[in-house]
C-alpha positions in Angstrom: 27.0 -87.7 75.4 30.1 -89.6 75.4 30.5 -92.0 78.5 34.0 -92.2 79.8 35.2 -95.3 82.3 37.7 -95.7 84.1 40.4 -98.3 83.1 40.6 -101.5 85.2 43.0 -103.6 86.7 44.1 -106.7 85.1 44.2 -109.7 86.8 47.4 -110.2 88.6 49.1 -107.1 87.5 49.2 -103.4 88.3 48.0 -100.4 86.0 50.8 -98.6 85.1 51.2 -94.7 85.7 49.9 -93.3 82.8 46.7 -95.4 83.0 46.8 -94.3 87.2 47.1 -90.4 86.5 44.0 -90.6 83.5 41.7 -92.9 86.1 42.4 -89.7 88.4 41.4 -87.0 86.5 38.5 -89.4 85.1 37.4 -89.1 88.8 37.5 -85.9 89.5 35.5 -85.1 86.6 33.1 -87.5 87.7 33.0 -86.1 91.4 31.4 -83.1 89.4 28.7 -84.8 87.5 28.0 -86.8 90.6 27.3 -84.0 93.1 25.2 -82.5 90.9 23.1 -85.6 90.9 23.2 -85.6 94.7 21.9 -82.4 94.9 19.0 -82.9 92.4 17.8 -85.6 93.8 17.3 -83.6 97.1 14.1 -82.0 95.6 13.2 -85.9 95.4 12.4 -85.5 91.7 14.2 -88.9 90.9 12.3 -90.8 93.8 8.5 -89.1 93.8 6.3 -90.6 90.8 5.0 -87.6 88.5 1.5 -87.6 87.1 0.9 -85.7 84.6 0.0 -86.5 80.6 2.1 -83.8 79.2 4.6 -85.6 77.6 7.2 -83.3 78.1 6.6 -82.0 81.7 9.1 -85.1 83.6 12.0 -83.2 81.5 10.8 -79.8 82.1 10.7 -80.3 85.8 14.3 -82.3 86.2 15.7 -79.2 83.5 14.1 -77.1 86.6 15.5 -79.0 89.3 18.5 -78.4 87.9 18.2 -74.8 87.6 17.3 -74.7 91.1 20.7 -76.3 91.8 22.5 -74.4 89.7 21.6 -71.3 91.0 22.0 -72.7 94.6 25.8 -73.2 93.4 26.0 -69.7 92.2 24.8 -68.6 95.1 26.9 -70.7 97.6 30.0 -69.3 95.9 29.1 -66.0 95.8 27.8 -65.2 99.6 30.4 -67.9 101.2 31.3 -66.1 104.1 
């Protein structure tokens, strides 16, 4: 997983255009990952405590909450009337 941030202003100056157009397409990757955060956390699996002693089931059910989401993309783009 490589993190990418964007670059910030420095004190007193401006970023130049270069450094402007990479922050923008920085963001609208990000835009992507973030929505799909949004809409996982509508089946409240980041805010509802799981108990269970599998030690694997917390990643199986965010891997499924994420299916679910996925598919309700497919879905969306598909029937989009």
């Amino acid at each position: 997983m490589n993190i990418i941030k964007p670059k910030k202003k420095p004190k007193k100056r401006e970023l130049t255009a270069t450094q402007k157009a990479k922050n923008t397409r920085i963001s609208k990757k990000r835009i992507f990952v973030e929505n799909a955060f949004a809409g996982i956390k509508r089946f409240r699996i980041t805010s509802d405590v799981i108990r269970c002693f599998r030690k694997d089931f917390k990643h199986l059910v965010f891997v499924l909450a994420a299916g679910l989401w996925n598919l309700h993309l497919f879905f969306n783009k598909r029937f989009n009337y």
